[in-house]
Residue, then its C-alpha position, 0 to 999 in steps of 0.5 A: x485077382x489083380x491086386x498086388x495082395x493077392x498075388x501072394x505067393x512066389x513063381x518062378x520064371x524062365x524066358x525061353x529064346x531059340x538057340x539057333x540049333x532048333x531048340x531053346x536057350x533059357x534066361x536067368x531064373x527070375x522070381x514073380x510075385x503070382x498067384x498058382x491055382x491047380x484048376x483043370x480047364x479046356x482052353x483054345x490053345x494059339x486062337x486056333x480051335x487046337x483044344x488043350x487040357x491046362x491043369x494050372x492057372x498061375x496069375x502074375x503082375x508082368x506080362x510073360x509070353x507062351x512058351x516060358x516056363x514057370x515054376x511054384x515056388x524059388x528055384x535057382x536051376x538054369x533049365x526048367x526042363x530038368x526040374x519036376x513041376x516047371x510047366x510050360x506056358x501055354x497060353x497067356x492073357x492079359x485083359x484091362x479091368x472095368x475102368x482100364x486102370x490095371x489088367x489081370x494076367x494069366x497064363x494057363x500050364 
């Protein structure tokens, strides 16, 4: 799946970065090439044993971190919290292929 023709739909990304006031201030909306799955899997969430029920898997070609937001589709909206169906990103990985020329990435909503 990390081949740049299959990562043919459009998702769009939201940096998150702490406000100062305990919360997050959000980066400008930024529009990846992915890939979104709806796919229910358990996962270990933070490496921790803390399990979690990640209802979509969404493959993209840059690395993002956990925490973000991503969103299937264009969007233009400065918070993604706001927005019915930006999810939050709760796990992210990146792993090299056979010959370690490319990686696959997936973050898990």
């Amino acid at each position: 799946m990390s081949f740049p023709r299959a990562l043919n739909q459009v998702v769009t990304h939201w940096g998150t970065t702490p406000d100062g006031f305990g919360g997050f201030a959000f980066t400008a909306p930024a529009a990846l090439n992915g890939r979104w799955q709806k796919k229910r899997e358990v996962i270990d969430r933070f490496g921790a044993g803390q399990e979690y029920v990640s209802t979509a898997q969404v493959f993209i070609d840059v690395d993002i971190i956990e925490g973000d937001y991503l969103f299937e589709g264009v969007s233009t909206d400065t918070d993604p919290t706001l927005l019915d169906g930006a999810r939050r990103i709760e796990k992210f990985e990146k792993l090299p292929d056979l010959r370690n020329l490319d990686h696959q990435r997936k973050a898990y909503l």
